[in-house]
PyMOL Python script that loads the backbone (N, CA, C, O; Angstrom):
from pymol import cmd

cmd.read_pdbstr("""\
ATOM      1  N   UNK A   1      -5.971 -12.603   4.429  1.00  0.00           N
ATOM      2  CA  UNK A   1      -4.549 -12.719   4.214  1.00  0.00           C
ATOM      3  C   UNK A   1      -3.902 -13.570   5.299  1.00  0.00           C
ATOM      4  O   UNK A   1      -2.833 -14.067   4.945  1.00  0.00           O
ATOM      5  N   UNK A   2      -4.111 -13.719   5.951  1.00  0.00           N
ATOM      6  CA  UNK A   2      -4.001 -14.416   7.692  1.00  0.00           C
ATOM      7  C   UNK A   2      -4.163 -15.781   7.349  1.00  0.00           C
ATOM      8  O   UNK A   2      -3.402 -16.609   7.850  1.00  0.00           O
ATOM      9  N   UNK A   3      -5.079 -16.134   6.539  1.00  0.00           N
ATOM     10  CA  UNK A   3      -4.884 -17.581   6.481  1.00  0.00           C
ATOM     11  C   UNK A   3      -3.700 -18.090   5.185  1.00  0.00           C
ATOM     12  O   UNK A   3      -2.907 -19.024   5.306  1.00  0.00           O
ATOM     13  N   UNK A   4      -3.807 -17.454   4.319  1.00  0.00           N
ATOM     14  CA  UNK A   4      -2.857 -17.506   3.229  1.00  0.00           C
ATOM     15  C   UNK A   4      -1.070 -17.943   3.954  1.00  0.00           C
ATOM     16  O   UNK A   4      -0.211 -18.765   3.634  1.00  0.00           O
ATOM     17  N   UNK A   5      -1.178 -16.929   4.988  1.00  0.00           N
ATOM     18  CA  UNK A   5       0.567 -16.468   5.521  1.00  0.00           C
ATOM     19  C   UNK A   5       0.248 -17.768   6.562  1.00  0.00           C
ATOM     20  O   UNK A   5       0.653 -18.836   6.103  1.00  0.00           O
ATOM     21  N   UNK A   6      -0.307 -17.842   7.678  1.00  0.00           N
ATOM     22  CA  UNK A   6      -0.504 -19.364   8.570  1.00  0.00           C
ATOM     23  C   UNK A   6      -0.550 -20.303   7.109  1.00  0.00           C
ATOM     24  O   UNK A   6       0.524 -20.896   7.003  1.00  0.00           O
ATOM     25  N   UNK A   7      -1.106 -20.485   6.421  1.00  0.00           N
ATOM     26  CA  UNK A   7      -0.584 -21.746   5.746  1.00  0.00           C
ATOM     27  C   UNK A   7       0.611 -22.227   4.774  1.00  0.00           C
ATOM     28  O   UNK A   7       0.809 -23.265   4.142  1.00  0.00           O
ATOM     29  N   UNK A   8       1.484 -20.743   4.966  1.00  0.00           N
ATOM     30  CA  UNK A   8       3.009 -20.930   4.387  1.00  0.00           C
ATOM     31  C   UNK A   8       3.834 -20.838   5.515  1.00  0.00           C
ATOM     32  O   UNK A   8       5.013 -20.490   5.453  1.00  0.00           O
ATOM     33  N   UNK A   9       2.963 -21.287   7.037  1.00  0.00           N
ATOM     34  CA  UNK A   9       4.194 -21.359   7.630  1.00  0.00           C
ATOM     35  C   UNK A   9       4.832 -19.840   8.497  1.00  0.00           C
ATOM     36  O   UNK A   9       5.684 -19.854   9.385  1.00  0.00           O
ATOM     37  N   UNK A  10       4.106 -18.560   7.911  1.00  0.00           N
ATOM     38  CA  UNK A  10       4.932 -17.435   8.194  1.00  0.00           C
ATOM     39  C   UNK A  10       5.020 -17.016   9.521  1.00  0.00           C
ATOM     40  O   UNK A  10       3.925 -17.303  10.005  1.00  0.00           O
ATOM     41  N   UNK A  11       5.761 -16.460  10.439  1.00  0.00           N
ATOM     42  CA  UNK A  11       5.349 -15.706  11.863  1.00  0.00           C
ATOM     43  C   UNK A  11       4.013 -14.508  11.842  1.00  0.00           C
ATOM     44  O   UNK A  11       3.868 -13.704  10.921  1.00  0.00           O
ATOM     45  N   UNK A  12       3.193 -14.584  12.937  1.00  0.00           N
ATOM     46  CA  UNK A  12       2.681 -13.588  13.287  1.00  0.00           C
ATOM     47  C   UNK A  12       3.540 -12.164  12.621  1.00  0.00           C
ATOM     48  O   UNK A  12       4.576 -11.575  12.930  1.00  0.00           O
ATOM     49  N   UNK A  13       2.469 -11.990  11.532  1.00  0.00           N
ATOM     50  CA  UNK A  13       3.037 -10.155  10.812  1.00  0.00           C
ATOM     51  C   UNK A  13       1.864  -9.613  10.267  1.00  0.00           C
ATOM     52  O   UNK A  13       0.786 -10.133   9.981  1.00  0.00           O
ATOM     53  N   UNK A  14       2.480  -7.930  10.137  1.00  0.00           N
ATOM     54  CA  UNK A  14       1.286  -7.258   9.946  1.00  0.00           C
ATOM     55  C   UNK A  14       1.904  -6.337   8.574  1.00  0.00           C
ATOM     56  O   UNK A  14       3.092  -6.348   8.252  1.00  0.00           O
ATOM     57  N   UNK A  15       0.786  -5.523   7.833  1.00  0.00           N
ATOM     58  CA  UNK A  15       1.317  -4.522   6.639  1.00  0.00           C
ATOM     59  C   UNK A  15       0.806  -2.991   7.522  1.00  0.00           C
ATOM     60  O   UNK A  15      -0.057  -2.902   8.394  1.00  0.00           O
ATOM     61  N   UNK A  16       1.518  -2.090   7.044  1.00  0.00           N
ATOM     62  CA  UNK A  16       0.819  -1.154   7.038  1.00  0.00           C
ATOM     63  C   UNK A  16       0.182  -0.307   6.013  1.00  0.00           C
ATOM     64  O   UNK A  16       0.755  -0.071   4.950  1.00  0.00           O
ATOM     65  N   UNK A  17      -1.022   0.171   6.307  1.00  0.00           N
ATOM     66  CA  UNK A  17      -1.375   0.760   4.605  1.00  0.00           C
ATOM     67  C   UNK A  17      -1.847   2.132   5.045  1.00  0.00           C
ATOM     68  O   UNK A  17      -2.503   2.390   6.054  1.00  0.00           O
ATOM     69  N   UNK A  18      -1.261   3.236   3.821  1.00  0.00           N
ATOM     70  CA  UNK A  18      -1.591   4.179   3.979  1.00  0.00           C
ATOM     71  C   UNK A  18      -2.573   4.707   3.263  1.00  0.00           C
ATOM     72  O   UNK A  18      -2.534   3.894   2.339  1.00  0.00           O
ATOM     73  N   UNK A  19      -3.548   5.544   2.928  1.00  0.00           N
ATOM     74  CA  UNK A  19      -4.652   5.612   1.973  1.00  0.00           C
ATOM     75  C   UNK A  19      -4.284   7.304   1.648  1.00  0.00           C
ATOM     76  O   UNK A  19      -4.033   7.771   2.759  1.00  0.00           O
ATOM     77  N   UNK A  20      -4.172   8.199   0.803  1.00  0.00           N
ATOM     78  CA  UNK A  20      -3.845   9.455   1.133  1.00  0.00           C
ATOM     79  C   UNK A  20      -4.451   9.955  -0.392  1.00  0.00           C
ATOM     80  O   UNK A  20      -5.167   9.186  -1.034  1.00  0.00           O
ATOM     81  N   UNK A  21      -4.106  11.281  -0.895  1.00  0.00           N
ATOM     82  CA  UNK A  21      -4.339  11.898  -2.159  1.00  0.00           C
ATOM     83  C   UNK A  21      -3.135  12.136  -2.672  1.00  0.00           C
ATOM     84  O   UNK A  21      -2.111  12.091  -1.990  1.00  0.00           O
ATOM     85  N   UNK A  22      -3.162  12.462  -4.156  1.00  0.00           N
ATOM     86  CA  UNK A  22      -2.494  12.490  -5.406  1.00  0.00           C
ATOM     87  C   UNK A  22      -0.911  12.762  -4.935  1.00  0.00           C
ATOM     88  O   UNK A  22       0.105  12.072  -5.013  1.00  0.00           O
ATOM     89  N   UNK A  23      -1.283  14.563  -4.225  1.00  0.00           N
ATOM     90  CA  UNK A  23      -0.101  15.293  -3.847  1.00  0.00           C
ATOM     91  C   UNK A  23       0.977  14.848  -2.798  1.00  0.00           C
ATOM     92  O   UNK A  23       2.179  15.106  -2.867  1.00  0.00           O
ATOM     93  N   UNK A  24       0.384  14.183  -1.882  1.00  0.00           N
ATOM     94  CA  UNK A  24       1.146  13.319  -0.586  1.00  0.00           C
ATOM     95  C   UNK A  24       1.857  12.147  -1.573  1.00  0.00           C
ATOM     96  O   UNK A  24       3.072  12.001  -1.709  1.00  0.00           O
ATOM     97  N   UNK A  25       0.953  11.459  -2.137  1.00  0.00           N
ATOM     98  CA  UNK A  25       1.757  10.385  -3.145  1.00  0.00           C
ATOM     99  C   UNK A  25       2.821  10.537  -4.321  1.00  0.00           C
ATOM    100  O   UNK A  25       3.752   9.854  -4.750  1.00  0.00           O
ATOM    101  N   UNK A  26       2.298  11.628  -4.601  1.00  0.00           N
ATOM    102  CA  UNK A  26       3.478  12.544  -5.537  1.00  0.00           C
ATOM    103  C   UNK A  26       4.784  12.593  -5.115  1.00  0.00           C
ATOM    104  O   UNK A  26       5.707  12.025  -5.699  1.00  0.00           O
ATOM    105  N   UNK A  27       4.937  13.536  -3.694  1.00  0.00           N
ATOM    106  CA  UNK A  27       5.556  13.575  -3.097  1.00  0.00           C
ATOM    107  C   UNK A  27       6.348  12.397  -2.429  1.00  0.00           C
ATOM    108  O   UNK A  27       7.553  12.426  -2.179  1.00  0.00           O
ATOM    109  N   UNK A  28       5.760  11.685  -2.256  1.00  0.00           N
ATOM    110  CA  UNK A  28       6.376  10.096  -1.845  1.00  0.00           C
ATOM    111  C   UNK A  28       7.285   9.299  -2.824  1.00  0.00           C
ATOM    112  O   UNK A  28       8.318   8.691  -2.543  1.00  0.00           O
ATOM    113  N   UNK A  29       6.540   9.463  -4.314  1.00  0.00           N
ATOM    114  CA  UNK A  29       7.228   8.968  -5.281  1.00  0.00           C
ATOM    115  C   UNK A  29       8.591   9.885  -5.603  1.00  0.00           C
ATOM    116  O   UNK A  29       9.668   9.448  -6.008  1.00  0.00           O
ATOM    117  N   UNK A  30       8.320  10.983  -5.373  1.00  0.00           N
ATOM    118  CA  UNK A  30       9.599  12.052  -5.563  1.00  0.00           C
ATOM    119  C   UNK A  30      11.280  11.592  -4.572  1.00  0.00           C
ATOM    120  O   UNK A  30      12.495  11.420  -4.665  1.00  0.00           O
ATOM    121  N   UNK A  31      10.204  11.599  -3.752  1.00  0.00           N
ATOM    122  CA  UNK A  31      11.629  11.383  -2.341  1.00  0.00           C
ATOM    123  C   UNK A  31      12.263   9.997  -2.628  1.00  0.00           C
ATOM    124  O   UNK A  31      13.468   9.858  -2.838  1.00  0.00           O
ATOM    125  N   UNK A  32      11.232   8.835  -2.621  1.00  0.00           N
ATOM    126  CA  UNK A  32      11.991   7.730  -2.946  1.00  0.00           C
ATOM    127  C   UNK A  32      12.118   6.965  -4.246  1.00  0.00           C
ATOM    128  O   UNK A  32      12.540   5.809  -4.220  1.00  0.00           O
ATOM    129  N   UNK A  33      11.728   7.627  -5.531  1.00  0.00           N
ATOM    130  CA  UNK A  33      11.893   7.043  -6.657  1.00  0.00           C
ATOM    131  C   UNK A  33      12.161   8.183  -7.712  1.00  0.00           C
ATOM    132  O   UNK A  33      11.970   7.954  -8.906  1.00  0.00           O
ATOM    133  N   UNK A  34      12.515   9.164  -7.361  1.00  0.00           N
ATOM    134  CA  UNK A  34      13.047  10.435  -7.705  1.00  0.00           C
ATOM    135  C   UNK A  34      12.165  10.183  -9.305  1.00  0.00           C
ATOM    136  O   UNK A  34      12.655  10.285 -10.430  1.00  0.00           O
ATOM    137  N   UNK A  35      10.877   9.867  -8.969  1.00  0.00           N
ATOM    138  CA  UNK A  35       9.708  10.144  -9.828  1.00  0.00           C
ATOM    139  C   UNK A  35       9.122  11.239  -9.430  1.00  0.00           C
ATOM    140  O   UNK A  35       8.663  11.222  -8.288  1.00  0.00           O
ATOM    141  N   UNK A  36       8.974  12.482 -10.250  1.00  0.00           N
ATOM    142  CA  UNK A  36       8.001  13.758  -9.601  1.00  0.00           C
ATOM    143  C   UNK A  36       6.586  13.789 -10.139  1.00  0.00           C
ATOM    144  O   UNK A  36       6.044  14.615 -10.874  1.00  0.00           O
ATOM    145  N   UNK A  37       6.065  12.527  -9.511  1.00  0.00           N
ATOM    146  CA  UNK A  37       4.351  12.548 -10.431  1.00  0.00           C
ATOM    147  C   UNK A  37       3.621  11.630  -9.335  1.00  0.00           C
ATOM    148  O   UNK A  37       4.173  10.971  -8.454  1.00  0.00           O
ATOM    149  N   UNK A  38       2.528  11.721  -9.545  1.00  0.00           N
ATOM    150  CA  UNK A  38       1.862  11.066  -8.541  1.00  0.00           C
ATOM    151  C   UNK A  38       1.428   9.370  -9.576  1.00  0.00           C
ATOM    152  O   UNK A  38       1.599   9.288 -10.792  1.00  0.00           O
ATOM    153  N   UNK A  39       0.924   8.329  -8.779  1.00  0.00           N
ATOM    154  CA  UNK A  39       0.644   7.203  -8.852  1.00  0.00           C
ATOM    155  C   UNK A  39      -0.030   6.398  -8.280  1.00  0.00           C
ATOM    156  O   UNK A  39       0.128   6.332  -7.061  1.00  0.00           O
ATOM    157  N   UNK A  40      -0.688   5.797  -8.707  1.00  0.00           N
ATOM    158  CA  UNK A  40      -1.518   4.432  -7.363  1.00  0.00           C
ATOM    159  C   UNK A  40      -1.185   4.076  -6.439  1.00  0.00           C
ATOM    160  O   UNK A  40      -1.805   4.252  -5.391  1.00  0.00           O
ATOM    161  N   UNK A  41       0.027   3.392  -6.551  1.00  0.00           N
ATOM    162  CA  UNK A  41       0.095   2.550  -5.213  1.00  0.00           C
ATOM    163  C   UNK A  41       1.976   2.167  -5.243  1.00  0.00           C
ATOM    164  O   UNK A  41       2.631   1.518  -6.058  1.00  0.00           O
ATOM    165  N   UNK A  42       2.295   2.730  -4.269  1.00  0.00           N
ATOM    166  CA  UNK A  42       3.898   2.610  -3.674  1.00  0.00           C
ATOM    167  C   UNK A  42       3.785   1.797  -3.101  1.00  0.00           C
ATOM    168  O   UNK A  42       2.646   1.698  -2.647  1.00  0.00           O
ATOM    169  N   UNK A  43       4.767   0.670  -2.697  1.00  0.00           N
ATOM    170  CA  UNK A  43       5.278   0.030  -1.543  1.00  0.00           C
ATOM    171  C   UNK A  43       6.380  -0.373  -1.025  1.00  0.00           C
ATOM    172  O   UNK A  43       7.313  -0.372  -1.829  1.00  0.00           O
ATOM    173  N   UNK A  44       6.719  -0.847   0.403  1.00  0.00           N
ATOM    174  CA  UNK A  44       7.710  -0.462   0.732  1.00  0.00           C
ATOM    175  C   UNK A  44       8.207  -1.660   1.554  1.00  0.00           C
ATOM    176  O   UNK A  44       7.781  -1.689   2.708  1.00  0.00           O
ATOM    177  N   UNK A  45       8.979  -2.595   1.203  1.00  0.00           N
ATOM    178  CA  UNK A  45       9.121  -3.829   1.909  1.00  0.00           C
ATOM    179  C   UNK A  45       9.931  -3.744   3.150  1.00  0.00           C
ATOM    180  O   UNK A  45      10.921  -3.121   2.766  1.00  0.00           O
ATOM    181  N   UNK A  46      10.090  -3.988   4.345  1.00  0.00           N
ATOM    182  CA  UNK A  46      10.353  -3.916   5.426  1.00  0.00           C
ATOM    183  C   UNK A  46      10.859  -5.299   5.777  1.00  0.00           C
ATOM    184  O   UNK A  46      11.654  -5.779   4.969  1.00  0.00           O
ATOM    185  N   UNK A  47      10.499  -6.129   6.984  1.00  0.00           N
ATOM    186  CA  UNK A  47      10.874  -7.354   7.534  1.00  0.00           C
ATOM    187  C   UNK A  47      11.885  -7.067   8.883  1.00  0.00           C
ATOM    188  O   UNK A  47      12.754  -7.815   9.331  1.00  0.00           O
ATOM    189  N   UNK A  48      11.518  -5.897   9.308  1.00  0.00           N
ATOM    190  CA  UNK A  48      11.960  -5.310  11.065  1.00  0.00           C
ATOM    191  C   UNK A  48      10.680  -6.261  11.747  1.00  0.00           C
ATOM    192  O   UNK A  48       9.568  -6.425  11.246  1.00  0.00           O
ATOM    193  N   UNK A  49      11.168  -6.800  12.977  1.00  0.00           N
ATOM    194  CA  UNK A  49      10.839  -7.582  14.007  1.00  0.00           C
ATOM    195  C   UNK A  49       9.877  -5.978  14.889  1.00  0.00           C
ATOM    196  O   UNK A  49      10.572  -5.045  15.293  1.00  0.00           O
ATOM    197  N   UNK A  50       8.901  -5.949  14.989  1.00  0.00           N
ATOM    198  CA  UNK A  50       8.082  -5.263  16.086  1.00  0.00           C
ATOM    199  C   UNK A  50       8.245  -5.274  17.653  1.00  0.00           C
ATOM    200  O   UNK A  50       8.766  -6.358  17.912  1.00  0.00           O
ATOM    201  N   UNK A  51       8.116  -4.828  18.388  1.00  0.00           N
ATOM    202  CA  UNK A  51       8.197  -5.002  19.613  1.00  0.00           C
ATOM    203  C   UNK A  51       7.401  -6.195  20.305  1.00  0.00           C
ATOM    204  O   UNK A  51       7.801  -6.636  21.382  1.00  0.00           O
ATOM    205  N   UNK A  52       6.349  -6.679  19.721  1.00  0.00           N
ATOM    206  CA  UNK A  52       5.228  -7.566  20.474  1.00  0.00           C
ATOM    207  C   UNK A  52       5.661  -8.979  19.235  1.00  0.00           C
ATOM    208  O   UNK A  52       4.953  -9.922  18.880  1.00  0.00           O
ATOM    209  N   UNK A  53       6.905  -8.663  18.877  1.00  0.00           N
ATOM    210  CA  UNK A  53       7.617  -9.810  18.208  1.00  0.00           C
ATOM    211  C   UNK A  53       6.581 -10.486  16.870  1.00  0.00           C
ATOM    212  O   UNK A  53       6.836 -11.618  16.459  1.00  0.00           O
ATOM    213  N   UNK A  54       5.708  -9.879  16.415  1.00  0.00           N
ATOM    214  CA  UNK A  54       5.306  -9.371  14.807  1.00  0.00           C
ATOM    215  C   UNK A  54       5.948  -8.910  13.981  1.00  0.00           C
ATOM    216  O   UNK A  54       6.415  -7.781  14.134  1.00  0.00           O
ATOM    217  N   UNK A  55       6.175  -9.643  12.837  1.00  0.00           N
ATOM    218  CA  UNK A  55       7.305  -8.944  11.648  1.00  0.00           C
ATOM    219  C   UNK A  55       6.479  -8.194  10.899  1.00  0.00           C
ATOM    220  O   UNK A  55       5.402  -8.677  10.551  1.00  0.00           O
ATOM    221  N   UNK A  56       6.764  -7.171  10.605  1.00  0.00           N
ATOM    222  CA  UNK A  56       6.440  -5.735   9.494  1.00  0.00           C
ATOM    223  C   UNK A  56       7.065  -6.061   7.997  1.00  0.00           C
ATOM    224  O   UNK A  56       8.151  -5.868   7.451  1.00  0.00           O
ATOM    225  N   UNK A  57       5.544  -6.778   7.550  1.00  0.00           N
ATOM    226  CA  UNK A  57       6.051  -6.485   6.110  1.00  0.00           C
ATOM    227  C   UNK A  57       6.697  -5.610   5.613  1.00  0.00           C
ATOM    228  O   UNK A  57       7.713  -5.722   4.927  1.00  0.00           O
ATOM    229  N   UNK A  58       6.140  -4.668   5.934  1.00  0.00           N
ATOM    230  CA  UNK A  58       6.246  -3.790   4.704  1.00  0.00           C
ATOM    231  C   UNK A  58       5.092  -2.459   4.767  1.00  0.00           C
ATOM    232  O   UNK A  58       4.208  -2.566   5.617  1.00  0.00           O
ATOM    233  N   UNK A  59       5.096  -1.429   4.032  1.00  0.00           N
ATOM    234  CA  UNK A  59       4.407  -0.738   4.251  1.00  0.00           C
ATOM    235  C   UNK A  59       3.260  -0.402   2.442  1.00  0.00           C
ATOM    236  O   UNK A  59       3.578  -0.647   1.278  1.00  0.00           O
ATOM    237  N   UNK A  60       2.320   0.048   2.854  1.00  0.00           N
ATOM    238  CA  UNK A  60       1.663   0.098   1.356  1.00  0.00           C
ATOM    239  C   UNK A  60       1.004   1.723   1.324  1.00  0.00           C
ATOM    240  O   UNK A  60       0.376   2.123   2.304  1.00  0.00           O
ATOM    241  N   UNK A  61       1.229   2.689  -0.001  1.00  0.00           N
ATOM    242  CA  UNK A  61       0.520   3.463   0.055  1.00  0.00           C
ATOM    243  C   UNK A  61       0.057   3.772  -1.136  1.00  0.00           C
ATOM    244  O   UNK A  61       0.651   3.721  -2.213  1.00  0.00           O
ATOM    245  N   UNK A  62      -1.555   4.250  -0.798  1.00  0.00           N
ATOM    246  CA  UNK A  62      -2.416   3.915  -2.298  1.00  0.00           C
ATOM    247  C   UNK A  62      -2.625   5.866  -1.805  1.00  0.00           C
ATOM    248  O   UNK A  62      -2.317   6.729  -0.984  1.00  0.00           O
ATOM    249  N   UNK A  63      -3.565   5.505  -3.375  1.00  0.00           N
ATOM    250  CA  UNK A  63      -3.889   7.269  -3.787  1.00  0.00           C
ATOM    251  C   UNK A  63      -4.942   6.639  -4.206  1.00  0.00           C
ATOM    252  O   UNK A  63      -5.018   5.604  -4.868  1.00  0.00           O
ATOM    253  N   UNK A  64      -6.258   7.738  -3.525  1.00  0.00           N
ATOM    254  CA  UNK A  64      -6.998   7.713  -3.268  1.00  0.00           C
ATOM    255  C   UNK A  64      -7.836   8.428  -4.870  1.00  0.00           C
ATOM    256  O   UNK A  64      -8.599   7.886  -5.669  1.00  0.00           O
ATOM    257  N   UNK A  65      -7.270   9.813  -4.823  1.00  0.00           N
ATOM    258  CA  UNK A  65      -7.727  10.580  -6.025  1.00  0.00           C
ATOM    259  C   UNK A  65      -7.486   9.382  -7.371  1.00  0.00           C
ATOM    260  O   UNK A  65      -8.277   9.326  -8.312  1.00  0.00           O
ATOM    261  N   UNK A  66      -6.305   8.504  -7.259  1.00  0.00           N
ATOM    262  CA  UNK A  66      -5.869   8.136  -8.467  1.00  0.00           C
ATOM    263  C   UNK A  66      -6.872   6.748  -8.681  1.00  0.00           C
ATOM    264  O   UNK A  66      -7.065   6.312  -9.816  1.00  0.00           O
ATOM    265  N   UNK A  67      -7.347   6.251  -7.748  1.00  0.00           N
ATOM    266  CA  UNK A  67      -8.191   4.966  -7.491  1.00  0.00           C
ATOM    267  C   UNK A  67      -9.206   5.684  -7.757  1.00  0.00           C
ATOM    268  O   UNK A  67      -9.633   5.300  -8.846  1.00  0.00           O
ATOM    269  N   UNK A  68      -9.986   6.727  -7.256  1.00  0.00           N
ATOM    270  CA  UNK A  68     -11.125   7.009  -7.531  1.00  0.00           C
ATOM    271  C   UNK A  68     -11.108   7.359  -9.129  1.00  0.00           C
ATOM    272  O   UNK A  68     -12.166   7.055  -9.680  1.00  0.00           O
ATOM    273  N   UNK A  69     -10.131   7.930  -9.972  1.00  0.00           N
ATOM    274  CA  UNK A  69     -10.111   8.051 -11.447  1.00  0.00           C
ATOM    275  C   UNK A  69     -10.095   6.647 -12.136  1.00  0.00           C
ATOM    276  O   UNK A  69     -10.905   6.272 -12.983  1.00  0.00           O
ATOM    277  N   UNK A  70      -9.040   5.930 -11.633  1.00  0.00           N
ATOM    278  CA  UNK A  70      -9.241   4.628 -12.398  1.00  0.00           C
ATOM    279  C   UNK A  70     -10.404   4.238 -12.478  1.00  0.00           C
ATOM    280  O   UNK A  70     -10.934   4.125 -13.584  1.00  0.00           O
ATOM    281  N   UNK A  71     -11.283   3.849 -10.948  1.00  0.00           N
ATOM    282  CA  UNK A  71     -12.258   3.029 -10.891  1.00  0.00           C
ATOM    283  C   UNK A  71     -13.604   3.791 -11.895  1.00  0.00           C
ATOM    284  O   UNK A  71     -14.494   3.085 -12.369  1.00  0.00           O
ATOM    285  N   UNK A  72     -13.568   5.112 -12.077  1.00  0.00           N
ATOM    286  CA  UNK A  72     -14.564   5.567 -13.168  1.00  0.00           C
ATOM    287  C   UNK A  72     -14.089   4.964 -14.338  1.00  0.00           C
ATOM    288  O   UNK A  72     -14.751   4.088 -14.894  1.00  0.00           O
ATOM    289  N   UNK A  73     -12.899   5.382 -14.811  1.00  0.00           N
ATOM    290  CA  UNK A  73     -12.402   4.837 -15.677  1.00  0.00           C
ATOM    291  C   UNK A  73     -12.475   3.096 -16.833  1.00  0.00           C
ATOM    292  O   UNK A  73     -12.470   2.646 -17.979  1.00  0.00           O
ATOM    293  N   UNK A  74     -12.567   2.617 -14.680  1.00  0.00           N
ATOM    294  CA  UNK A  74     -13.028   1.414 -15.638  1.00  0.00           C
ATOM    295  C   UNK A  74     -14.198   0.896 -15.504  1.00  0.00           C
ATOM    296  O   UNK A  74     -14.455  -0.140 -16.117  1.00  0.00           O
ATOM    297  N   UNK A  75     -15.233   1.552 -14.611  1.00  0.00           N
ATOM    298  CA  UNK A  75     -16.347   1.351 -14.495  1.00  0.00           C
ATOM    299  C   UNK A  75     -16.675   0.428 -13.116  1.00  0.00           C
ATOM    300  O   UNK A  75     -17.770  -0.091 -12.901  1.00  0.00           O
ATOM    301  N   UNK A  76     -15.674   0.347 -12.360  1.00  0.00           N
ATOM    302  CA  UNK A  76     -15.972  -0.083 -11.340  1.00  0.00           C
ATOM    303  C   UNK A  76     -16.286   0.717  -9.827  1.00  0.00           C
ATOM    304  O   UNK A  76     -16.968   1.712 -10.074  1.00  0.00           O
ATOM    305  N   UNK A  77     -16.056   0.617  -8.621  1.00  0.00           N
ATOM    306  CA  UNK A  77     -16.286   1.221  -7.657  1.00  0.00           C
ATOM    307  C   UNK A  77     -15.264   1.594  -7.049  1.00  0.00           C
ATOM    308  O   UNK A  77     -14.576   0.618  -6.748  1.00  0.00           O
ATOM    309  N   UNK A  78     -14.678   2.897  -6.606  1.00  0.00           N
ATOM    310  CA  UNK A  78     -13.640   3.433  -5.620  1.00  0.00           C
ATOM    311  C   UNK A  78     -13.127   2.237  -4.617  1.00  0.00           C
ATOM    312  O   UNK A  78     -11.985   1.779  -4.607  1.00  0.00           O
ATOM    313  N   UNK A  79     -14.231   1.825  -3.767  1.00  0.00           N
ATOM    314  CA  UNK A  79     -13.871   0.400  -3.101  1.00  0.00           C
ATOM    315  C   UNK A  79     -13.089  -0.906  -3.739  1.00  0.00           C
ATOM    316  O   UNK A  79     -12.385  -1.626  -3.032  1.00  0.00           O
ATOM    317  N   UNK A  80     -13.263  -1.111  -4.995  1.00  0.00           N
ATOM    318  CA  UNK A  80     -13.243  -2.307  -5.569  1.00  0.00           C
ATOM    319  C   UNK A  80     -11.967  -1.737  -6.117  1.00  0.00           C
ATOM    320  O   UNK A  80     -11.172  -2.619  -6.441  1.00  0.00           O
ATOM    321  N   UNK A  81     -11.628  -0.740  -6.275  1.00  0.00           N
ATOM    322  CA  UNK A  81     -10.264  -0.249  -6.763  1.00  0.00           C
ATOM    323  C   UNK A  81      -9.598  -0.114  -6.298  1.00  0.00           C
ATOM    324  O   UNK A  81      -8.516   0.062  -6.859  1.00  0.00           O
ATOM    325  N   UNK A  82      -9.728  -0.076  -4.482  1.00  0.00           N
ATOM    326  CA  UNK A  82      -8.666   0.395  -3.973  1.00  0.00           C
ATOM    327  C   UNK A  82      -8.263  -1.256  -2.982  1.00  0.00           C
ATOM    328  O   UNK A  82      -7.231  -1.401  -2.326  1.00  0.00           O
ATOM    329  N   UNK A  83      -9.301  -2.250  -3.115  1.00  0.00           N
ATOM    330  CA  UNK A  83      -9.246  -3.331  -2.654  1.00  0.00           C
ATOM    331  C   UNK A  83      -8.166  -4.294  -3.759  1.00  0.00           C
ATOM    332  O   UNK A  83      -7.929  -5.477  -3.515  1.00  0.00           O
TER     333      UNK A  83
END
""", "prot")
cmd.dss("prot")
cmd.show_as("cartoon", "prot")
cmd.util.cbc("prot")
cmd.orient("prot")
């Protein structure tokens, strides 16, 4: 991703990603999308300046239980699903 963002030019930035299960994500979707169900993958765009002067995308959080169902689902690998 590092070379993608250096070749548009962008400042030194980072994402954060969270990896967690169903119920934490549930809960996440509840508080900020006053969805009460769990889901793949939330995110959360940011663009606050860091202290070591790195901009913060944004934040990402996947479900782990829900990646590991898909990826049976579609016949691929937990890894390859959550990549």
């Amino acid at each position: 991703m590092t070379g993608v963002l250096d070749s548009l030019g962008s400042p030194p930035c980072e994402v954060h990603i969270l990896v967690t299960d169903d119920s934490r994500i549930q809960d996440l979707n509840r508080q900020y999308r006053q969805i009460d169900e769990a889901t793949d993958v939330l995110s959360f765009p940011d663009g606050a300046e860091l202290p070591d002067g790195r901009v913060l995308l944004g934040q990402l959080v996947l479900s782990r239980d829900t990646a590991r169902d898909q990826a049976e689902r579609l016949g691929h690998s937990e890894l390859r699903e959550l990549e």
